[in-house]
C-alpha positions as CSV (number, residue, x, y, z in Angstrom):
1,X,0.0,0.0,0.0
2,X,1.3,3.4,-0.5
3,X,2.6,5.6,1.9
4,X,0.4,8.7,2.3
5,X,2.8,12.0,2.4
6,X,4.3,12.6,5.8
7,X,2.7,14.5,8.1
8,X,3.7,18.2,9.9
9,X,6.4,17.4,12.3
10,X,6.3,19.6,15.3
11,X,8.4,19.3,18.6
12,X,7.3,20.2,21.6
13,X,10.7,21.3,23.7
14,X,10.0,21.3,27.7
15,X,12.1,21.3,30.9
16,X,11.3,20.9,34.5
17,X,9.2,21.8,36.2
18,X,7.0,21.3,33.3
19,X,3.9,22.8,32.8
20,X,1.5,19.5,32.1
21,X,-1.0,22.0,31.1
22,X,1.0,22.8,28.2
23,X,2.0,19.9,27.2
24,X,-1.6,18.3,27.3
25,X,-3.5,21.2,25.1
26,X,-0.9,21.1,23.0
27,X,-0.2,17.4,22.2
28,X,-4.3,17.3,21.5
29,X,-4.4,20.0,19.5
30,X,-1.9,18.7,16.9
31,X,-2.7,15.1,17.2
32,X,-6.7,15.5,16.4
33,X,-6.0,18.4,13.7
34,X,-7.1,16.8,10.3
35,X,-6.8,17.9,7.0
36,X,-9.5,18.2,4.7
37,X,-9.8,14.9,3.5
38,X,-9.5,13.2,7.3
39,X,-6.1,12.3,7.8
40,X,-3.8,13.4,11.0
41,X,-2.0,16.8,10.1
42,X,0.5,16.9,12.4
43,X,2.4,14.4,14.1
44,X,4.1,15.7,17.9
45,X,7.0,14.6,19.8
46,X,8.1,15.9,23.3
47,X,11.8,16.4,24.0
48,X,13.9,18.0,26.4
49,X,17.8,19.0,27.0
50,X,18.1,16.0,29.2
51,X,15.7,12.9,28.9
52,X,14.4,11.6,31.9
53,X,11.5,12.1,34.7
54,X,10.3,15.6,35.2
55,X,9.1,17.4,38.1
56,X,5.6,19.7,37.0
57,X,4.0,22.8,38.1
58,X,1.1,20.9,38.4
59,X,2.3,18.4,41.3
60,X,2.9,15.6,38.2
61,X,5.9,13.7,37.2
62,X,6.2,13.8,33.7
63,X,9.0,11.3,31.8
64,X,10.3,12.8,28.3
65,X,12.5,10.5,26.4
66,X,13.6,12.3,23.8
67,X,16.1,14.5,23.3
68,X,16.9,17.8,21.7
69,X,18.1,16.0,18.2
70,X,13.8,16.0,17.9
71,X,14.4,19.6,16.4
72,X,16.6,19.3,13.4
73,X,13.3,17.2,11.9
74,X,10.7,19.7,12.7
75,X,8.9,21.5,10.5
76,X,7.4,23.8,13.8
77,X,9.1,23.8,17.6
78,X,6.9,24.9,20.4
79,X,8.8,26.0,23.6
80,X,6.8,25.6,26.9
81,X,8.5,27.6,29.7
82,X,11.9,28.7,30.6
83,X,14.3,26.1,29.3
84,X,17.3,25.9,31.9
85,X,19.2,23.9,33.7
86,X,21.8,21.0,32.8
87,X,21.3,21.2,28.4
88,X,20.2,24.9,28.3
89,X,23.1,25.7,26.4
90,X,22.6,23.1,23.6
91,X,18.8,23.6,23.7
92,X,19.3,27.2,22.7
93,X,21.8,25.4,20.2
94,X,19.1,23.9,18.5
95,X,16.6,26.2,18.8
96,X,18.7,28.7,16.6
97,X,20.0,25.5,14.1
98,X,15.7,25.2,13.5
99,X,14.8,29.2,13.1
100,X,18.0,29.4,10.7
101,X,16.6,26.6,8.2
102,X,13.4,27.8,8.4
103,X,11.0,26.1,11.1
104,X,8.3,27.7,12.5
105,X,8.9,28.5,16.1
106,X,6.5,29.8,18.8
107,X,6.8,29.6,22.3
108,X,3.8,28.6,24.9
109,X,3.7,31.1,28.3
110,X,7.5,31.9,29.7
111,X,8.9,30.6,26.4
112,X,9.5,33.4,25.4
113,X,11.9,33.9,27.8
114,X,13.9,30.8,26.4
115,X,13.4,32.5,22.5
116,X,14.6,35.6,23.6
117,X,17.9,34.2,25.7
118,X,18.5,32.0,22.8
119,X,18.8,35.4,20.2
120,X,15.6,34.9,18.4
121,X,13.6,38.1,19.5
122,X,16.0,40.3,18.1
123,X,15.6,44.1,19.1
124,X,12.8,45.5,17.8
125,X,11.1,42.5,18.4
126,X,7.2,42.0,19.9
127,X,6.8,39.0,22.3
128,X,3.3,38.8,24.0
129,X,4.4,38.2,27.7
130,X,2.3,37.4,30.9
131,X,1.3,40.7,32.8
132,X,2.8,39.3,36.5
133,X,6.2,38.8,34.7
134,X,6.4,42.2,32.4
135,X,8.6,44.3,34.2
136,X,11.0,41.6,34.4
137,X,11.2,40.4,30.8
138,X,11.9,44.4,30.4
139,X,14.2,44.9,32.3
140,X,15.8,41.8,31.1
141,X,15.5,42.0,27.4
142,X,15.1,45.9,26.9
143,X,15.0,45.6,23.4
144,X,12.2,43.7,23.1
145,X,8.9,45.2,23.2
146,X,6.9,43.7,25.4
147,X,3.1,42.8,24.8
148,X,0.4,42.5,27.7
149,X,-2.4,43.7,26.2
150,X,-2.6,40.4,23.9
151,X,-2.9,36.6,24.1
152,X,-0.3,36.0,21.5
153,X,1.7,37.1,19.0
154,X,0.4,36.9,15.1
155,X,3.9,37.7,13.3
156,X,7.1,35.4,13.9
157,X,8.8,33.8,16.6
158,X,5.4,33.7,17.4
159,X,5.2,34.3,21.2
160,X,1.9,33.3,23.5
161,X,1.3,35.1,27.1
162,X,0.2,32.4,29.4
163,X,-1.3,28.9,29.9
164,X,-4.6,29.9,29.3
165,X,-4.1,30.9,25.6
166,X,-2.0,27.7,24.7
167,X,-4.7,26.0,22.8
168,X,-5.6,29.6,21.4
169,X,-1.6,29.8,19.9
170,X,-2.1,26.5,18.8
171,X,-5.3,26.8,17.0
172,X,-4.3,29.6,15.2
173,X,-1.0,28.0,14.0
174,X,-3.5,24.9,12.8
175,X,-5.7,27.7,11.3
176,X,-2.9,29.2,9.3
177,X,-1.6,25.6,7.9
178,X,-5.2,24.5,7.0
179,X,-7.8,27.0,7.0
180,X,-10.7,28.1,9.3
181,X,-12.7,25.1,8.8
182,X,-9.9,22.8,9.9
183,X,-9.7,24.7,13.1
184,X,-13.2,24.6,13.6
185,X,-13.8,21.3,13.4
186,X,-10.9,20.3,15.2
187,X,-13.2,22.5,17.8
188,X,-16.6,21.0,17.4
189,X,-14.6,17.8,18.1
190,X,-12.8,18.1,21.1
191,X,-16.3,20.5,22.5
192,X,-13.7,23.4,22.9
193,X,-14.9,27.1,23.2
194,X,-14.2,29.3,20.0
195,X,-10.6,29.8,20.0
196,X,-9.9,33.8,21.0
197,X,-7.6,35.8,18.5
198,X,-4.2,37.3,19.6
199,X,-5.6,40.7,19.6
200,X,-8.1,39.7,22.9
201,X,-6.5,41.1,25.9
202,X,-5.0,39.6,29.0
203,X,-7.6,39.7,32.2
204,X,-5.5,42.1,34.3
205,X,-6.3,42.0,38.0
206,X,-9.3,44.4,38.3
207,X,-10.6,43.0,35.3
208,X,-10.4,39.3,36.5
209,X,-11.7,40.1,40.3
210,X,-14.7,42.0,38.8
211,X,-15.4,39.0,36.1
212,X,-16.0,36.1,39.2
213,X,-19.7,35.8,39.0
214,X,-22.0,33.2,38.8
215,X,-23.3,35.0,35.9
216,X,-21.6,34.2,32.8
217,X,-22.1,35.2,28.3
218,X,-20.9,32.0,27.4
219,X,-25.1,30.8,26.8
220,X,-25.1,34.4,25.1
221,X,-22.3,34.0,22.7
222,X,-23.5,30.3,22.0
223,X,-27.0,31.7,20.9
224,X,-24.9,34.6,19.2
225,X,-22.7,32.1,16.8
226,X,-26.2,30.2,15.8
227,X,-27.8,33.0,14.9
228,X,-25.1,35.0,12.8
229,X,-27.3,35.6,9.9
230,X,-29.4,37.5,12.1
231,X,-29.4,41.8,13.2
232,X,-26.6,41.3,16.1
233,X,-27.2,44.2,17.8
234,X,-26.1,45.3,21.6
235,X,-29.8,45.7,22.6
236,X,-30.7,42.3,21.0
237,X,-27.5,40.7,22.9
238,X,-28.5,42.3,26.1
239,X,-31.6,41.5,26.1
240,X,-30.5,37.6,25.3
241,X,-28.4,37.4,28.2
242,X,-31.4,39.4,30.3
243,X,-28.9,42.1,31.5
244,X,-28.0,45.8,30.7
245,X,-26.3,47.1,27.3
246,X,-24.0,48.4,29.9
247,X,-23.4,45.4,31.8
248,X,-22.9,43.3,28.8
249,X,-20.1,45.5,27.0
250,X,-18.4,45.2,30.4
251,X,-18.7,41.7,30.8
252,X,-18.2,40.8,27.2
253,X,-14.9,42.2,27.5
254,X,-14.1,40.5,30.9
255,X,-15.0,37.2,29.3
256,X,-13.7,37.1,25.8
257,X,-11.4,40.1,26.0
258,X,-12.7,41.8,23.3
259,X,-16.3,43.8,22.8
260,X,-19.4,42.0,21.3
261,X,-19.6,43.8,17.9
262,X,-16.0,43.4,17.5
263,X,-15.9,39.6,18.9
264,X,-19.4,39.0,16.4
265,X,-17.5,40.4,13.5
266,X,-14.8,37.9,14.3
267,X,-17.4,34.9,14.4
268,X,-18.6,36.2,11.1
269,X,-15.5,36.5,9.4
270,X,-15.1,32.9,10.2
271,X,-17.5,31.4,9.7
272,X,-17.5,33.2,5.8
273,X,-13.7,31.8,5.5
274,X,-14.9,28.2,6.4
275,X,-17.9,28.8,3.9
276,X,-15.7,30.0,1.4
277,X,-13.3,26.5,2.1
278,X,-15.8,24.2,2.4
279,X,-18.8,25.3,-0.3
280,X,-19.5,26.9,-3.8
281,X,-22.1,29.2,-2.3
282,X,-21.7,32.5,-4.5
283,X,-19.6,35.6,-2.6
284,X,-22.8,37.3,-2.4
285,X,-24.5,34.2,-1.1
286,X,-21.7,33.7,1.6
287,X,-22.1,36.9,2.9
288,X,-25.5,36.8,4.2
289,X,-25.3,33.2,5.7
290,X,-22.3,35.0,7.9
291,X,-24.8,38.1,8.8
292,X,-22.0,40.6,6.6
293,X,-25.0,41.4,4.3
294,X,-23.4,41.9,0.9
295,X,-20.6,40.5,-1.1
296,X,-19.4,44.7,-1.2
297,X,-19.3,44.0,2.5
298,X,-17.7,40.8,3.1
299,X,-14.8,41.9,0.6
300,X,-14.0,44.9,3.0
301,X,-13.7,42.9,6.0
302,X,-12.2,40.0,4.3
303,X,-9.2,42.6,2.9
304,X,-9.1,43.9,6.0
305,X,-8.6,40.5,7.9
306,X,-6.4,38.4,5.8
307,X,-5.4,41.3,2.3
308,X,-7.0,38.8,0.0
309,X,-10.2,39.0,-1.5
310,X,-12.8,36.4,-1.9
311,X,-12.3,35.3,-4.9
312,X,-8.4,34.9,-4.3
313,X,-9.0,33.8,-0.7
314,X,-11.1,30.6,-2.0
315,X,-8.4,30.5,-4.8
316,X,-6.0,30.1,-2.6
317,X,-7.4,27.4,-1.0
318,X,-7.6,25.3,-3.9
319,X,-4.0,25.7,-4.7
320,X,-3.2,24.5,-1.2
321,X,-5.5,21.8,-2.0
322,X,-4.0,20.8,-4.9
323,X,-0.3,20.6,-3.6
324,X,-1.6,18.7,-0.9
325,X,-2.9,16.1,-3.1
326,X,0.3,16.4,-5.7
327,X,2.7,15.7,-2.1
328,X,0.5,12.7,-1.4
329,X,1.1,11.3,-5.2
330,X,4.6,12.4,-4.9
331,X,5.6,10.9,-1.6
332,X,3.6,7.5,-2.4
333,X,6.4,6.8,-4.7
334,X,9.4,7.8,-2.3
335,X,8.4,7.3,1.5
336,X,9.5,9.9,3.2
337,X,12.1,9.8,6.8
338,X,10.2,9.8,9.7
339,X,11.8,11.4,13.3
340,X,14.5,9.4,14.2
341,X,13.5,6.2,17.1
């Protein structure tokens, strides 16, 4: 039988005390991602400077066999935490050996700590950074300009702020390989909440004392992403989740870190990308399925999102298609290495 064309290698780099948190959202993320035609996207392996058993954050002993050769066969390297100790040197090593021929690398929480001691947030540089650890990586790393008023960077190395916007990073790295509607329904399959965008804030204190309630939008936003094609409107939000226009603009932005028109448009905007994947509904028809109203409409806020247009957003999308399906030919004939055992 013929090989199928190898998947997306990406390594997961770690080092005590590992965040099991990490690991686990990302390790699902990458391991149910499928393409469009079923098949695993990615396959992940976990390494470390120096194999072994693993002390966690999370009061868990984790045991990481391999080592950091795993990065000279990846195609993206995810850094979770501050890599130090015994094998830092030779981490950092690698990590530069994988930027230089091209990987993709991102770190998850204080990895950017690791990307930036290792040289790859030169000066000038953004790296989205935890708001508890900000004067620090400042004063550390001066040239950097540090980000807390995101989840994650959208521009290489890219950088993520904090535990809670792991699976966030890694959905939108899954998003960018292979579209919206691989994201989402690597979403409706694991029952995970819509994915927030780098540009939703961090909950700073204030914000995150004030948002404890028993009161939550999520029923709200639910009803809101089944009813897109629908007049959105605060008042008709607010009176959905039985509150105050006031109320709700405060805790929409508490929850979701973004405001309800501006996190609607976002809903819209993908759920008109996966429509433009997925279907051959007309531009025009598109648009008022994702509540944009016109095609004159949807092509502003498409341009605006991504710089392509419609028409050469679908485009592209058959290309990627295409080579996908050309690789799989290709590699049936020649099997191609797998990470070294």
């Amino acid at each position: 039988m013929a090989e199928e064309a190898r998947k997306h290698r990406v390594a997961l780099l770690v080092s005590a005390p590992v965040s099991a948190f990490d690991m686990s959202a990302a390790t699902m993320a990458f391991t149910q991602a499928r393409t469009a035609d079923g098949r695993a996207a990615y396959e992940i392996e976990v390494c470390t400077p120096r194999p072994g058993a693993l002390t966690g954050h999370e009061g868990v002993e984790v045991v990481v066999r391999r080592g950091v050769e795993v990065l000279a066969a990846a195609d993206t390297v995810l850094v979770s935490g501050q890599i130090k100790g015994p094998g830092t040197d030779e981490a950092h090593a690698a990590l530069r050996a994988a930027a230089e021929r091209g990987a993709r690398v991102a770190s998850l929480c204080g990895g950017a700590i690791t990307l930036a001691e290792a040289g790859l947030l030169p000066h000038g540089s953004e790296a989205a950074v935890n708001w508890r650890f900000a004067d620090d990586f400042r004063r550390r790393f001066p040239g950097v300009r540090v980000r807390t008023d995101i989840i994650y960077t959208d521009t290489p190395p890219y950088t993520g702020s904090g535990h809670g916007g792991t699976a966030d990073l890694c959905f939108a790295l899954i998003r960018a390989d292979h579209g919206v509607a691989a994201a989402n329904d690597l979403g409706r399959r694991i029952i995970a909440a819509p994915p927030r965008h780098g540009s939703a804030g961090q909950r700073v204190p204030a914000a995150a004392a004030s948002a404890r309630t028993s009161l939550s939008l999520a029923a709200t936003r639910a009803w809101a992403s089944a009813h897109l094609d629908e007049p959105l409107t605060l008042a008709a939000l607010a009176r959905h989740a039985r509150t105050s226009v006031r109320t709700l603009s405060r805790r929409w932005q508490e929850e979701t870190g973004s405001s309800p028109l501006r996190w609607v448009l976002r809903q819209r905007l993908d759920l008109a990308r996966e429509l433009l994947e997925t279907t051959d509904l007309t531009v025009e028809q598109i648009a008022r399925r994702a509540g944009l109203g016109s095609a004159d409409s949807l092509r502003h806020h498409l341009v605006a999102d991504t710089g392509q247009t419609p028409t050469d957003y679908r485009r592209g999308v058959a290309e990627r298609g295409a080579a996908d399906r050309e690789a799989v030919e290709r590699k049936a004939a020649s099997p191609a290495p797998r990470l070294p055992v």
